[in-house]
gemmi code that builds the backbone of each chain (N, CA, C; Angstrom):
import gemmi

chains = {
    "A": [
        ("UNK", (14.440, -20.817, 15.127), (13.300, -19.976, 15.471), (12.187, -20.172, 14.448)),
        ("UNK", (11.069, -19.472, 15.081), (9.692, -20.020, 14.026), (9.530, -18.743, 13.382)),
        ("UNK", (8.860, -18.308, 12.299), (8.864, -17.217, 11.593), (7.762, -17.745, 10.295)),
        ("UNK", (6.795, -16.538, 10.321), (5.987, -16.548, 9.839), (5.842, -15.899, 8.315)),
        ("UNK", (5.847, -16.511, 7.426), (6.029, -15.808, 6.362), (4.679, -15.430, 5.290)),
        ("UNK", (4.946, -14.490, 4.640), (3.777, -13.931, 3.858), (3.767, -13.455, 2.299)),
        ("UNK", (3.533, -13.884, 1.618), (3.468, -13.416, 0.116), (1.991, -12.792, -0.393)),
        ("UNK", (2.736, -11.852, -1.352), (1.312, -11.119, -1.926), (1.351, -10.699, -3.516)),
        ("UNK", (0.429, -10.310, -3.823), (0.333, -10.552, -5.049), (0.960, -11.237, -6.507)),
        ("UNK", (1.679, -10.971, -6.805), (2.269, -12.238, -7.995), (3.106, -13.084, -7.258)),
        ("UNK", (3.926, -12.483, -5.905), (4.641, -13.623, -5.290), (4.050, -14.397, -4.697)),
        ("UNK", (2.685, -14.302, -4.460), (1.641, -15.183, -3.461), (1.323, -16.113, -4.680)),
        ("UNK", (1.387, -15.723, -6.147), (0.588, -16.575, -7.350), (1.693, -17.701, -7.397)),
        ("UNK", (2.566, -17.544, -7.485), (4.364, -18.136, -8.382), (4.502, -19.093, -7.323)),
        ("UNK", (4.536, -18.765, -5.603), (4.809, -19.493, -4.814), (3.449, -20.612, -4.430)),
        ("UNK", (2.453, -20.018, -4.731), (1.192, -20.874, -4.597), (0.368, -21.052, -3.125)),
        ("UNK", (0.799, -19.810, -2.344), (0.941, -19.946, -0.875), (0.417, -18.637, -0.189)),
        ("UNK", (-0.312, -18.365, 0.273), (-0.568, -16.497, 0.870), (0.637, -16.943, 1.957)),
        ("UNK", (0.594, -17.532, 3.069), (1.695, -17.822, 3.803), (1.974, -19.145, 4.163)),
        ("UNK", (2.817, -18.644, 5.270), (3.496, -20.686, 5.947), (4.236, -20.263, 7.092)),
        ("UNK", (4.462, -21.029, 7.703), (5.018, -20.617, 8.974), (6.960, -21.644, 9.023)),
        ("UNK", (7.921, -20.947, 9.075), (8.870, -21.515, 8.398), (9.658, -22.119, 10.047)),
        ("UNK", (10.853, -23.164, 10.045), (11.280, -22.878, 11.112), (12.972, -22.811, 10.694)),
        ("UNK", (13.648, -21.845, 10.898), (15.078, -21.320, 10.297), (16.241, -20.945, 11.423)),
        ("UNK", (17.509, -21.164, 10.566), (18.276, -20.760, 11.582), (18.851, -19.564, 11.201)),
        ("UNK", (18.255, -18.640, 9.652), (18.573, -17.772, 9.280), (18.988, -16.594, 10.286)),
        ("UNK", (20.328, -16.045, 9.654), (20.585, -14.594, 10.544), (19.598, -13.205, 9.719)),
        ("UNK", (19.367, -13.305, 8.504), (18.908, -12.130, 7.810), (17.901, -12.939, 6.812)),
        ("UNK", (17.318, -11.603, 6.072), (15.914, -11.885, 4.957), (16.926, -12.866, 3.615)),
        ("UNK", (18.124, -12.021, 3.650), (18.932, -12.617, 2.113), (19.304, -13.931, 2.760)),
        ("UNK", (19.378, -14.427, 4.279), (19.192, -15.695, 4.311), (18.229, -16.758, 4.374)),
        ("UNK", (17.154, -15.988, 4.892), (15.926, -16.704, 4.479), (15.399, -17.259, 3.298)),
        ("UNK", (15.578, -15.492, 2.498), (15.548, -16.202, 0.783), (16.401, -17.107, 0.359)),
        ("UNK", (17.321, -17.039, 0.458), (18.140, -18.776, -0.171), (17.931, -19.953, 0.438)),
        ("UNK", (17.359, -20.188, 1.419), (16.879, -20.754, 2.220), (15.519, -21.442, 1.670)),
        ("UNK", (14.842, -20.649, 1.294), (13.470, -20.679, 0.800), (13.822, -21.267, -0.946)),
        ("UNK", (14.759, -20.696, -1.718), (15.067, -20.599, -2.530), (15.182, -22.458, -3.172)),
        ("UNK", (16.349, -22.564, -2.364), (16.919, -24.134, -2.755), (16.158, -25.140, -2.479)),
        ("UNK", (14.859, -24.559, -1.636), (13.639, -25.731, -1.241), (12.897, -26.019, -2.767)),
        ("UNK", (12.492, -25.487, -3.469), (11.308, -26.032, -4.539), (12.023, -24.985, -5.983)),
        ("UNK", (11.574, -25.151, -6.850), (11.311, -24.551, -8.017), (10.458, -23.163, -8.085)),
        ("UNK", (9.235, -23.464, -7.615), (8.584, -22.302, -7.810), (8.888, -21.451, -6.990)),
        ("UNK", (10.209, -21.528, -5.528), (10.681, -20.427, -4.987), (11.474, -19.847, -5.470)),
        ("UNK", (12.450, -20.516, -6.409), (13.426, -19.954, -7.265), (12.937, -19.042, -8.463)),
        ("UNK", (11.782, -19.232, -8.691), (11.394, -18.488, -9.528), (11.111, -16.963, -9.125)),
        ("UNK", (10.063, -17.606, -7.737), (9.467, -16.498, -7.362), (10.920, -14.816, -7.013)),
        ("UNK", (11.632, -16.239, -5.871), (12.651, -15.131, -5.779), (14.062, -14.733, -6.282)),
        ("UNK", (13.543, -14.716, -7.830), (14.795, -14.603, -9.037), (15.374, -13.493, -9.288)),
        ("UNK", (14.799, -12.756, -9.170), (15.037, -11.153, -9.585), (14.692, -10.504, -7.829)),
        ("UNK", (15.258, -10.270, -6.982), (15.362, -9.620, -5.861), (14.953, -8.024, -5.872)),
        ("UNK", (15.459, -7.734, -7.195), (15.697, -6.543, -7.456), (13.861, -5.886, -7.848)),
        ("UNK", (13.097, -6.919, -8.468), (12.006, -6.696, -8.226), (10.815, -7.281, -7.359)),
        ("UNK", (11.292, -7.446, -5.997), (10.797, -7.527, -4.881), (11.298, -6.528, -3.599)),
        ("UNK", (10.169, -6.350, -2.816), (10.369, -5.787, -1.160), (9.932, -6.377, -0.153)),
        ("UNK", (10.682, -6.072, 0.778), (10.216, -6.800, 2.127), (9.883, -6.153, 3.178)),
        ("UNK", (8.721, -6.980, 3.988), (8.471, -6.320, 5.307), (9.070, -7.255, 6.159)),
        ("UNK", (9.371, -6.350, 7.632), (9.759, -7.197, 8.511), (9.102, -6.695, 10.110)),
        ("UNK", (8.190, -7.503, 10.143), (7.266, -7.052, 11.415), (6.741, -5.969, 10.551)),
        ("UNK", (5.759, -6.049, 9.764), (4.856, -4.940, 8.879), (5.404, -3.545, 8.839)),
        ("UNK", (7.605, -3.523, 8.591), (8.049, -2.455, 8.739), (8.725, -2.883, 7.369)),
        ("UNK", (8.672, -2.047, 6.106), (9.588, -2.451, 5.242), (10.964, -2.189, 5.619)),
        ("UNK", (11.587, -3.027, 4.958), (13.107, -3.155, 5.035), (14.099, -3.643, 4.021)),
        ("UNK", (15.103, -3.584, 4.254), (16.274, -4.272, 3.497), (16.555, -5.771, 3.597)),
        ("UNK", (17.066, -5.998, 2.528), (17.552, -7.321, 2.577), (18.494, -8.146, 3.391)),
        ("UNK", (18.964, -6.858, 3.973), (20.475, -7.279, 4.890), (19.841, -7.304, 6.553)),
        ("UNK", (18.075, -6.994, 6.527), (18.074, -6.953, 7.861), (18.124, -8.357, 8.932)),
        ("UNK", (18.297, -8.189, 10.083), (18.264, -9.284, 10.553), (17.474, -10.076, 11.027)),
        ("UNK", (17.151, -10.791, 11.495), (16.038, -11.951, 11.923), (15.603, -12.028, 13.102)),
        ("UNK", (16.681, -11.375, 14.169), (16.407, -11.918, 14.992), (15.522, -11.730, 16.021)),
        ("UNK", (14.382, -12.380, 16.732), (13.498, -11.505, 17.406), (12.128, -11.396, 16.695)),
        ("UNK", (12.732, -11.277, 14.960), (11.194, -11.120, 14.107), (10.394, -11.994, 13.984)),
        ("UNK", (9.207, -11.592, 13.705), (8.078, -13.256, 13.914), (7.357, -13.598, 12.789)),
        ("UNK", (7.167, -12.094, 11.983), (6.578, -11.791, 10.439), (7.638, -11.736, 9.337)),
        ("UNK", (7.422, -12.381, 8.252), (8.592, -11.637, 6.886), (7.642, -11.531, 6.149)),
        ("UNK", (7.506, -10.191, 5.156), (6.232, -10.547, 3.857), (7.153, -10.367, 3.019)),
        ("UNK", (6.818, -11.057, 1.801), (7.407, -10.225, 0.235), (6.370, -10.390, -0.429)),
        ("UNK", (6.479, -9.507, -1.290), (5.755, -8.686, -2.125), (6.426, -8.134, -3.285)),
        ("UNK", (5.780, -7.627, -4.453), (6.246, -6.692, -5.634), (5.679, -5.292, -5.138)),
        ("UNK", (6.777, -4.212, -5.566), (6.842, -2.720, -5.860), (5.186, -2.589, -5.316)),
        ("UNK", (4.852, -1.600, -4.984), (3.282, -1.668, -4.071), (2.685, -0.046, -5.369)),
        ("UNK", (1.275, -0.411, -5.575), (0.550, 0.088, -6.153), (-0.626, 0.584, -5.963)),
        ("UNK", (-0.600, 1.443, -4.781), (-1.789, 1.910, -4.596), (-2.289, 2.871, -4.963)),
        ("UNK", (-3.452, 3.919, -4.421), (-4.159, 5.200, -4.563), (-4.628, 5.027, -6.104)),
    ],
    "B": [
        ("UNK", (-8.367, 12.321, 13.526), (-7.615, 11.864, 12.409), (-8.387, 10.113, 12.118)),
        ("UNK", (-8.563, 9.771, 10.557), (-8.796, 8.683, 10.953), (-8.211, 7.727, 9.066)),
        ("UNK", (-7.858, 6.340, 9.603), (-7.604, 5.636, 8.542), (-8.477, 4.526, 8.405)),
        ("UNK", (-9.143, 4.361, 7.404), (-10.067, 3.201, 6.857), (-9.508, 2.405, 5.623)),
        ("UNK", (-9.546, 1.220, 5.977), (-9.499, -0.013, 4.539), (-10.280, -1.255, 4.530)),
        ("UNK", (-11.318, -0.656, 3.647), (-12.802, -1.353, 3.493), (-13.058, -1.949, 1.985)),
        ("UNK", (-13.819, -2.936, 2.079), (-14.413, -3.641, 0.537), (-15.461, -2.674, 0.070)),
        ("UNK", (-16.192, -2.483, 1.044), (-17.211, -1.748, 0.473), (-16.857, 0.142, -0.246)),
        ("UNK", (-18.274, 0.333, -1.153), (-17.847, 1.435, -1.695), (-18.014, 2.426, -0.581)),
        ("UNK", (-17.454, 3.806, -0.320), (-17.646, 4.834, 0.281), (-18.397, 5.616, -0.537)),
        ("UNK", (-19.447, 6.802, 0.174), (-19.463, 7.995, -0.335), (-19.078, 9.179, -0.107)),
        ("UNK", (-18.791, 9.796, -1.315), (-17.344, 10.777, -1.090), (-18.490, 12.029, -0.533)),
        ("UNK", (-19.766, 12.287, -1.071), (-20.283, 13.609, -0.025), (-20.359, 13.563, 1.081)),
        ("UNK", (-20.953, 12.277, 1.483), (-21.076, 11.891, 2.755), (-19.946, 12.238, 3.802)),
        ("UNK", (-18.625, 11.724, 3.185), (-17.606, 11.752, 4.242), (-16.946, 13.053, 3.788)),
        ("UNK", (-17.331, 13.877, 2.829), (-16.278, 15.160, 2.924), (-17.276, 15.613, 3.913)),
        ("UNK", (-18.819, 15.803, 3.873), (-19.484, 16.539, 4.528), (-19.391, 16.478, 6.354)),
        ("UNK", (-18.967, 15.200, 6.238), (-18.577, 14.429, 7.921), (-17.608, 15.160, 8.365)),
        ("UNK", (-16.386, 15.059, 7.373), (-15.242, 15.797, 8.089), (-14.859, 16.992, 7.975)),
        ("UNK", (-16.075, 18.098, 7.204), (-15.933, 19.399, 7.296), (-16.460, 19.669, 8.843)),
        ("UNK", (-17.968, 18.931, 8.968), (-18.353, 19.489, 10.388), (-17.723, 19.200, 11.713)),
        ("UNK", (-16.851, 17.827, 10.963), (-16.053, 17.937, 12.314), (-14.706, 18.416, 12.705)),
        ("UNK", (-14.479, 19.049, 11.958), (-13.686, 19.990, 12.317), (-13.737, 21.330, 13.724)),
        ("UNK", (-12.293, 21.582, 14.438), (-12.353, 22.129, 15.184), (-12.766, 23.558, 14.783)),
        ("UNK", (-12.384, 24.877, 15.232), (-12.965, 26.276, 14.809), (-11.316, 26.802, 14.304)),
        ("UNK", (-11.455, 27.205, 13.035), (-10.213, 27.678, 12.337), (-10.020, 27.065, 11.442)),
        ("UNK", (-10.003, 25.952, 10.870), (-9.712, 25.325, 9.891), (-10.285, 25.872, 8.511)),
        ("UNK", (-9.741, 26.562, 8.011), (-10.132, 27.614, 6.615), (-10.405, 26.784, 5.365)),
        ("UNK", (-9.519, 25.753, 4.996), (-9.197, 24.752, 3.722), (-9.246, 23.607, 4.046)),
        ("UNK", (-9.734, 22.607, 3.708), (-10.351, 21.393, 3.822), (-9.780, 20.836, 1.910)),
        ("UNK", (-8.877, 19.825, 1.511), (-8.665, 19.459, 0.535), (-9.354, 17.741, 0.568)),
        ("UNK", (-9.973, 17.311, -0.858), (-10.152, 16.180, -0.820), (-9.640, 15.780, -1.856)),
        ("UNK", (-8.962, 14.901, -2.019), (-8.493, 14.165, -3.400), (-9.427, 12.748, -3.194)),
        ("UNK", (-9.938, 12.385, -4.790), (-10.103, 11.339, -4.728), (-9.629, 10.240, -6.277)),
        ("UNK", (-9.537, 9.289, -5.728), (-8.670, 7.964, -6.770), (-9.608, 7.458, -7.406)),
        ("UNK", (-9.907, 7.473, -9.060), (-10.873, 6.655, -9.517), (-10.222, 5.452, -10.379)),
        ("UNK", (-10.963, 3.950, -10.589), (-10.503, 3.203, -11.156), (-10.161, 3.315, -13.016)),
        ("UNK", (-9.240, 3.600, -13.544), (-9.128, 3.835, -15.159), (-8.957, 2.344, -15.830)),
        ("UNK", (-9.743, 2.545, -17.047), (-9.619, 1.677, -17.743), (-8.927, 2.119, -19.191)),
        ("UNK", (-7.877, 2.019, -18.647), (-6.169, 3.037, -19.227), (-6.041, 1.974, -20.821)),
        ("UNK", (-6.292, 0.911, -20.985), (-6.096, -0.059, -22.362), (-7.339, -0.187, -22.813)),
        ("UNK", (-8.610, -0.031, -22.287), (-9.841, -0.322, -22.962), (-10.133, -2.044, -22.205)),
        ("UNK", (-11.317, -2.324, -22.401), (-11.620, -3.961, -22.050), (-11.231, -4.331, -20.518)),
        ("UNK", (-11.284, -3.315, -19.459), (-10.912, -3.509, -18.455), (-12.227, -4.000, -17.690)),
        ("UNK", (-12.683, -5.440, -17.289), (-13.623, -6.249, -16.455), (-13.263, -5.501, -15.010)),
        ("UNK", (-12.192, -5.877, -14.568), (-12.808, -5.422, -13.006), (-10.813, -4.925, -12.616)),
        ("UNK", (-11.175, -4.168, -11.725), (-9.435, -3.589, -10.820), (-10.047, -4.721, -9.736)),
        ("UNK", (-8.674, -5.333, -9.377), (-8.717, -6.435, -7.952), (-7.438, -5.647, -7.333)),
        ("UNK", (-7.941, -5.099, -5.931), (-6.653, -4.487, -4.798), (-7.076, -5.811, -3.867)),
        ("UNK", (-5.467, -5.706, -3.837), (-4.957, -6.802, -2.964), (-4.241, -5.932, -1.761)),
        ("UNK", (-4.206, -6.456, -0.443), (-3.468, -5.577, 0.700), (-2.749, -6.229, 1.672)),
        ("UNK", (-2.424, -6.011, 2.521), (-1.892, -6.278, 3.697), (-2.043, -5.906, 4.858)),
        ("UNK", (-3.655, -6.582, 4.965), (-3.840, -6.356, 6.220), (-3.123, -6.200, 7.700)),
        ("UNK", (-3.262, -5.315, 8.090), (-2.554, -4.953, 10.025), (-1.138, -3.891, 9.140)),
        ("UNK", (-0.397, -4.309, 8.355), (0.949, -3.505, 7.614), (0.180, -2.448, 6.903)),
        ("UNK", (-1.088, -2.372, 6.171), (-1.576, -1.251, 5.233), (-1.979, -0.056, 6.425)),
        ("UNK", (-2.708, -0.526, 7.461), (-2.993, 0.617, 8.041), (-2.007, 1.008, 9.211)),
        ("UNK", (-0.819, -0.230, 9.615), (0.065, 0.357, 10.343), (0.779, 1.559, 8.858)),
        ("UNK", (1.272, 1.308, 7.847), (1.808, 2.631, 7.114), (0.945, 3.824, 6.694)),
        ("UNK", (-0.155, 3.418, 6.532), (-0.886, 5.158, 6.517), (-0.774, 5.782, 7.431)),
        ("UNK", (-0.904, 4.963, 9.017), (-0.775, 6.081, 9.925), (1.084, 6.720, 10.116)),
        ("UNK", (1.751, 5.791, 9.859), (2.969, 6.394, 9.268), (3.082, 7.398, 8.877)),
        ("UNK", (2.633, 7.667, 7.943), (2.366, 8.319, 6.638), (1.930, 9.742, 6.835)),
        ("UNK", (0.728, 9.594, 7.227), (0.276, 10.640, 7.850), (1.082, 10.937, 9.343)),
        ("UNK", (1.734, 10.514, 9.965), (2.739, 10.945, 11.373), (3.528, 12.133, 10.519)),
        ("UNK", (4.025, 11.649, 9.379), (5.147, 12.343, 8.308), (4.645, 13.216, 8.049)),
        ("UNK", (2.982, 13.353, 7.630), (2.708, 14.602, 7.181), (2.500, 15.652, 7.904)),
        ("UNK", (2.242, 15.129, 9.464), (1.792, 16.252, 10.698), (3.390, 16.738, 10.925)),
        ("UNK", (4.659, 16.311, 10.666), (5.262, 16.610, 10.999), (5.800, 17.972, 10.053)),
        ("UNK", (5.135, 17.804, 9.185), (5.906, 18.793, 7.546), (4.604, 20.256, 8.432)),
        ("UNK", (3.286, 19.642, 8.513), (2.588, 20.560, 7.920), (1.851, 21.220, 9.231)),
        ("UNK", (0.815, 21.883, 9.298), (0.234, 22.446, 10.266), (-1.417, 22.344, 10.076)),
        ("UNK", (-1.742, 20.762, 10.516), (-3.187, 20.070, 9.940), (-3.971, 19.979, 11.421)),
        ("UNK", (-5.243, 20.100, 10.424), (-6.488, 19.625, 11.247), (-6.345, 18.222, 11.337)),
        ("UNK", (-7.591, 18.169, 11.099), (-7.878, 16.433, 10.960), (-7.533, 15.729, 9.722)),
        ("UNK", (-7.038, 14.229, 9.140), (-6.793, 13.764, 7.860), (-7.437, 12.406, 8.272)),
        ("UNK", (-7.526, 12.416, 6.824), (-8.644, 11.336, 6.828), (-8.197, 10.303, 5.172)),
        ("UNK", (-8.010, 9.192, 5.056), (-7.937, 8.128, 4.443), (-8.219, 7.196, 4.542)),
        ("UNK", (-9.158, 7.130, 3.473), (-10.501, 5.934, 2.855), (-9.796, 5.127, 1.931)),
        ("UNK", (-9.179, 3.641, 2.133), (-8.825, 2.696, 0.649), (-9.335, 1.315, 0.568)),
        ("UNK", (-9.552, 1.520, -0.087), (-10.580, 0.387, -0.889), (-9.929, -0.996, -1.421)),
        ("UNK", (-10.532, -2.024, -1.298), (-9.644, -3.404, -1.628), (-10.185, -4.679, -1.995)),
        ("UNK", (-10.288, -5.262, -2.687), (-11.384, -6.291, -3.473), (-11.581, -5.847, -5.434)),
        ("UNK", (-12.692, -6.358, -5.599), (-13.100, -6.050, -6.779), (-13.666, -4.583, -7.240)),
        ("UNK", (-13.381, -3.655, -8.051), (-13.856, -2.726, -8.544), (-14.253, -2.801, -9.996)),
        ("UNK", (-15.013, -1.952, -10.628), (-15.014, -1.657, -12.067), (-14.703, -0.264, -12.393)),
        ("UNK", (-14.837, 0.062, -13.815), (-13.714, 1.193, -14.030), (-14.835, 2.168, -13.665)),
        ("UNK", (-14.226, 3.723, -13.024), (-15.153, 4.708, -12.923), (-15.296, 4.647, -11.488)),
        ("UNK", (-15.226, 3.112, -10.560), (-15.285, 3.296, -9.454), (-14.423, 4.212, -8.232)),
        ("UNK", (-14.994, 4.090, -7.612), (-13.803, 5.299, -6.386), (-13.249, 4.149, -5.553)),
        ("UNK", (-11.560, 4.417, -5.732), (-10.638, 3.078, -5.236), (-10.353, 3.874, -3.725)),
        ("UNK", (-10.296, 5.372, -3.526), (-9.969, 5.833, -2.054), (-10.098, 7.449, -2.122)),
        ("UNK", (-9.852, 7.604, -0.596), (-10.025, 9.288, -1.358), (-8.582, 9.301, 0.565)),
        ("UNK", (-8.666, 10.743, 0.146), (-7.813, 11.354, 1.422), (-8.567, 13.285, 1.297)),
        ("UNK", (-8.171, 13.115, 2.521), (-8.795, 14.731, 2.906), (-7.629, 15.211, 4.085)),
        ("UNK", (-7.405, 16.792, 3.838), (-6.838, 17.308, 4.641), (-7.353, 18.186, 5.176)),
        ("UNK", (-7.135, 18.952, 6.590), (-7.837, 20.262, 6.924), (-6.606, 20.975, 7.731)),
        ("UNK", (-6.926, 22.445, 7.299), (-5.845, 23.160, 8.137), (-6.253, 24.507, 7.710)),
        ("UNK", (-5.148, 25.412, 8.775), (-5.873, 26.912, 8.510), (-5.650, 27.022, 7.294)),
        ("UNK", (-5.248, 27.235, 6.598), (-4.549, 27.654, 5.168), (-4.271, 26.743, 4.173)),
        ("UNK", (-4.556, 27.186, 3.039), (-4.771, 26.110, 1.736), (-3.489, 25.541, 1.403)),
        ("UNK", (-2.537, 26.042, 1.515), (-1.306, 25.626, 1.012), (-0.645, 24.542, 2.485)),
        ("UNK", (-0.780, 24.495, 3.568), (-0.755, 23.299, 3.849), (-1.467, 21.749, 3.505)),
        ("UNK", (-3.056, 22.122, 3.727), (-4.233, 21.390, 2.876), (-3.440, 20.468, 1.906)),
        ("UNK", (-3.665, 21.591, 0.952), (-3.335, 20.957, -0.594), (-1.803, 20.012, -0.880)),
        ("UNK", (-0.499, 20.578, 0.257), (0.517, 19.953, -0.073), (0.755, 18.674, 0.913)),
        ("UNK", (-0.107, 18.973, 1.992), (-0.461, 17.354, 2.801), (-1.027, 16.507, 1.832)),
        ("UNK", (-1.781, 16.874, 1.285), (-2.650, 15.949, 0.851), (-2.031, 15.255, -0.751)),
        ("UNK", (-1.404, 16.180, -0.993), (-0.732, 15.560, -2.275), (0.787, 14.737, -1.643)),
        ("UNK", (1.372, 14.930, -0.435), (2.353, 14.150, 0.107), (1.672, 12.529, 0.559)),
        ("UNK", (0.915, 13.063, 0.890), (0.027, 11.974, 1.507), (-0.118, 10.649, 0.491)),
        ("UNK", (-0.640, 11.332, -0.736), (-0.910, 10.446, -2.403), (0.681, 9.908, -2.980)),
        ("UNK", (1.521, 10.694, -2.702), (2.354, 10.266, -3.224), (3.386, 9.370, -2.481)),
        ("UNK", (2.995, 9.145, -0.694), (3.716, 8.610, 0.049), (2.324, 6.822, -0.139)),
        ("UNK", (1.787, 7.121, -0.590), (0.230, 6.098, -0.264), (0.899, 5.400, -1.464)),
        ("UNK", (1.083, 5.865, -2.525), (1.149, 5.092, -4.105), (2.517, 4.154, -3.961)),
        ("UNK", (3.334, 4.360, -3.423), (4.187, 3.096, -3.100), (5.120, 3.117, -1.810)),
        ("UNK", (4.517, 3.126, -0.791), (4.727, 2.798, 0.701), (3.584, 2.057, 1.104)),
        ("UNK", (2.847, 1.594, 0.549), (1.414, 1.408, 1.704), (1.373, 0.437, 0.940)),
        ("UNK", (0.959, -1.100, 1.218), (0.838, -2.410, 0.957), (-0.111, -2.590, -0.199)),
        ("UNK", (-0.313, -2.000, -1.420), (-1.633, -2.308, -2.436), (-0.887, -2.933, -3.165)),
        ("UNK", (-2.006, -3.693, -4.145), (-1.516, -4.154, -5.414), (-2.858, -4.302, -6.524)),
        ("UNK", (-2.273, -3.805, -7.453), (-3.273, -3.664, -7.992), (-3.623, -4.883, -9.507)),
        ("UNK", (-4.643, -5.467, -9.603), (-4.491, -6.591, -11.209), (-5.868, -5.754, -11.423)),
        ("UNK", (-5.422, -5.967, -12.743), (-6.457, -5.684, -13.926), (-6.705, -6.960, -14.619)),
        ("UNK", (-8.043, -7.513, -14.507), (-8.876, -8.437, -14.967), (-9.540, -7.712, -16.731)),
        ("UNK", (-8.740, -8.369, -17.763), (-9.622, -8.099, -19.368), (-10.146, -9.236, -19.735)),
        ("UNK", (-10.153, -9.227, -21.056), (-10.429, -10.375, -21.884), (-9.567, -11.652, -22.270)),
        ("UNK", (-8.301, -10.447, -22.161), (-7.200, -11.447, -22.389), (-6.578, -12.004, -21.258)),
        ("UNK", (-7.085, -12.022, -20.123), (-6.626, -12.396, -18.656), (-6.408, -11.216, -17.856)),
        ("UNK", (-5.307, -11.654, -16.571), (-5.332, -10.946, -15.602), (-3.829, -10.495, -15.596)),
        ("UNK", (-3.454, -9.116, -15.316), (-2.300, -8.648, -14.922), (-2.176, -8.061, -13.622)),
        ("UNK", (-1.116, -8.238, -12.984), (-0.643, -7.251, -12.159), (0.014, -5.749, -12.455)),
        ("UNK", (-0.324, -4.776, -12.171), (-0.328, -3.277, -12.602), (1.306, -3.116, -11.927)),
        ("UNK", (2.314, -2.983, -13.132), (3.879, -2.321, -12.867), (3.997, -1.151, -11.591)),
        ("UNK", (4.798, -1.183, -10.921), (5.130, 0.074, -10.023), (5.646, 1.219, -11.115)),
        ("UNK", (5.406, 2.443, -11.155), (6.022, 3.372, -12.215), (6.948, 4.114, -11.454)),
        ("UNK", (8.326, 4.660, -12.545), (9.256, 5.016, -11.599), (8.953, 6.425, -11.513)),
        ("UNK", (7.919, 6.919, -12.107), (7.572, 8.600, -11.633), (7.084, 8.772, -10.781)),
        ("UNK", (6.564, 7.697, -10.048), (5.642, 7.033, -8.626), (6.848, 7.258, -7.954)),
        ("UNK", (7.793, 6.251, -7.708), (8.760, 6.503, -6.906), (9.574, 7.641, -7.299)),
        ("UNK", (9.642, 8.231, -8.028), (10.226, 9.774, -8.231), (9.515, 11.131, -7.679)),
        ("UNK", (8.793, 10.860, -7.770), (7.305, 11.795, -7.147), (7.705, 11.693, -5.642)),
        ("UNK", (8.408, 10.571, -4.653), (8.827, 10.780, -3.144), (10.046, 11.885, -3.125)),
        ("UNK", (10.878, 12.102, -4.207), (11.914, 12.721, -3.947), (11.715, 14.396, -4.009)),
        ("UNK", (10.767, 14.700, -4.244), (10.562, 15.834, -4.147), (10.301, 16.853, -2.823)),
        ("UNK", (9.523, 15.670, -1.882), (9.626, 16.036, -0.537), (10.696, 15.948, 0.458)),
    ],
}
model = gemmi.Model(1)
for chain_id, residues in chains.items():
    chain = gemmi.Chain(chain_id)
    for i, (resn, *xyz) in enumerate(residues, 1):
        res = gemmi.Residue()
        res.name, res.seqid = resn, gemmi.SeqId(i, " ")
        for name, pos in zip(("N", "CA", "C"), xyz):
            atom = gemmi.Atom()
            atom.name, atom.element = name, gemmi.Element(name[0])
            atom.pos, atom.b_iso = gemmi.Position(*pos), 0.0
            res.add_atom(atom)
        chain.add_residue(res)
    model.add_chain(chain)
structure = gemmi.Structure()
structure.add_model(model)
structure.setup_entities()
């Protein structure tokens, strides 16, 4: 499936990319990320620490364990800082 | 009810004065909070908000769904701002209306504290010594558990 992916702020810097459009046979996000991961260096970096990243899925945040299937958007991002 | 996320600056008389008159008949308390940019270390050049467009304003209206559900509101209204600022500037504001102040005031502070880390911002601070991205604080996310 095709799936559209999105990074933002320091993960948009590290990965070098606002987005890309991926094509995967991933079941979930924690498979996407390793996925993404074992492709380059600067993904491994980006997605090293999980623990300080979140994800959207279809502009709905979510968990790591969610699944893929059906979705067309993934963003990650760091901890969000607004107001 | 309405949600805005604009580059440009707002003015805050302008739009409190907008959404007092438009208010229906009863609405007693009208709260506005508004967010200014701090230059919290000194040497702060410019705040850069970064967003997520179509996801930032699908979660405010979220956000606010959550708050009509707690509270007993007029109209709400959230203004956020995204691009370059300098310090002193106004990064957003939110307004509540309802018969009674104590809905007002605790929408509107649910509202701030559901906005500060649910809603797609990010914030860098541009100095002298370069550019950072601004930490999530965990009193930010502690501040949700209260509701």
């Amino acid at each position: 499936m095709t799936i559209d992916i999105l990074y933002f702020a320091w993960v948009r810097e590290r990965i070098g990319l606002p987005r890309e459009t991926v094509e995967t046979q991933a079941a979930t996000v924690a498979q996407l990320v390793e996925e993404l991961r074992a492709r380059e260096d600067r993904y491994e970096v980006a997605f090293a620490d999980l623990s300080a990243l979140r994800v959207a899925v279809d502009q709905d945040l979510a968990e790591f364990d969610a699944p893929l299937d059906g979705v067309r958007e993934v963003a990650f991002f760091p901890p969000m800082t607004g107001g | 009810m309405a949600v805005r996320v604009q580059s440009d600056p707002f003015d805050l008389g302008a739009e409190a004065n907008a959404f007092v008159a438009a208010q229906a008949g009863g609405m007693g308390a009208i709260v506005t909070f508004t967010g200014v940019v701090r230059d919290v270390a000194g040497g702060l050049q410019a705040m850069e908000i970064e967003h997520y467009p179509g996801m930032t304003e699908r979660a405010l209206h979220k956000i606010e769904d959550e708050a009509r559900d707690r509270w007993q509101l007029g109209d709400v209204l959230i203004v956020h701002r995204h691009g370059r600022m300098q310090a002193d500037e106004m990064i957003m504001m939110v307004a509540t209306a309802a018969r009674h102040r104590a809905d007002a005031f605790e929408a509107a502070q649910f509202l701030m504290d559901y906005l500060k880390s649910r809603a797609p911002f990010w914030k860098k601070e541009h100095t002298g010594q370069g550019a950072d991205w601004v930490a999530a604080r965990d009193e930010d996310e502690d501040a949700l558990k209260r509701w």
